[in-house]
C-alpha positions, 0 to 999 in steps of 0.5 A, spaced: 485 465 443 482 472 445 479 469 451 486 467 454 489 474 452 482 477 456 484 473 462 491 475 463 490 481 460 485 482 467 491 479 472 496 484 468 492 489 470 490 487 477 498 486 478 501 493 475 495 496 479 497 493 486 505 495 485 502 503 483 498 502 490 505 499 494 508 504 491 504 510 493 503 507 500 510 507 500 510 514 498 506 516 503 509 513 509 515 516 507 512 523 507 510 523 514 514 518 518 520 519 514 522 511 513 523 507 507 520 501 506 520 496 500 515 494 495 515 487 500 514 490 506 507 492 504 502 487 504 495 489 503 489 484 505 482 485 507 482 493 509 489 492 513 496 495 511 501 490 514 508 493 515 514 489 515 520 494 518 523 494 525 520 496 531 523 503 530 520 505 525 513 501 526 512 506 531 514 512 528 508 509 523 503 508 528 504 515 530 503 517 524 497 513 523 492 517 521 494 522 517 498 516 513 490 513 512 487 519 511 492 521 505 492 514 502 484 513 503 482 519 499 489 519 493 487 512 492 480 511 490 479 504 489 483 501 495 480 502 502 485 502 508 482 502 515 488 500 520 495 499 520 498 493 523 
């Protein structure tokens, strides 16, 4: 039973971090190019930020870009962002 408990107790904490990470990004795009985004509209994969928003307001990101990945890059230690799609 203690092996279960560890292996959903990882998946656990591998989920709340994910949400926590959304949740400052979403903060963060919020800061500097005023949008607000939902935890659904962030998709993290393999370094990329994919954002799923109106054209407006991707553009408004993309202007913004490299103060957003700087910022998210330096206050989330174990998260490595490197483009924003």
């Amino acid at each position: 039973m203690k092996n279960i408990a560890g292996f959903f107790g990882k998946h656990t904490n591998r989920a709340i971090s994910e949400v926590k990470n959304r949740i400052f990004i979403i903060e963060i795009i919020k800061k500097y190019a005023g949008a607000e985004l939902n935890i659904e509209d962030i998709a993290i994969s393999s370094g990329n930020l994919r954002i799923k928003s109106s054209s407006a307001v991707k553009s408004e990101i993309f202007i913004k870009k490299t103060q957003i990945l700087k910022e998210i890059n330096q206050k989330i230690s174990n998260l490595k962002i490197v483009n924003i799609i």
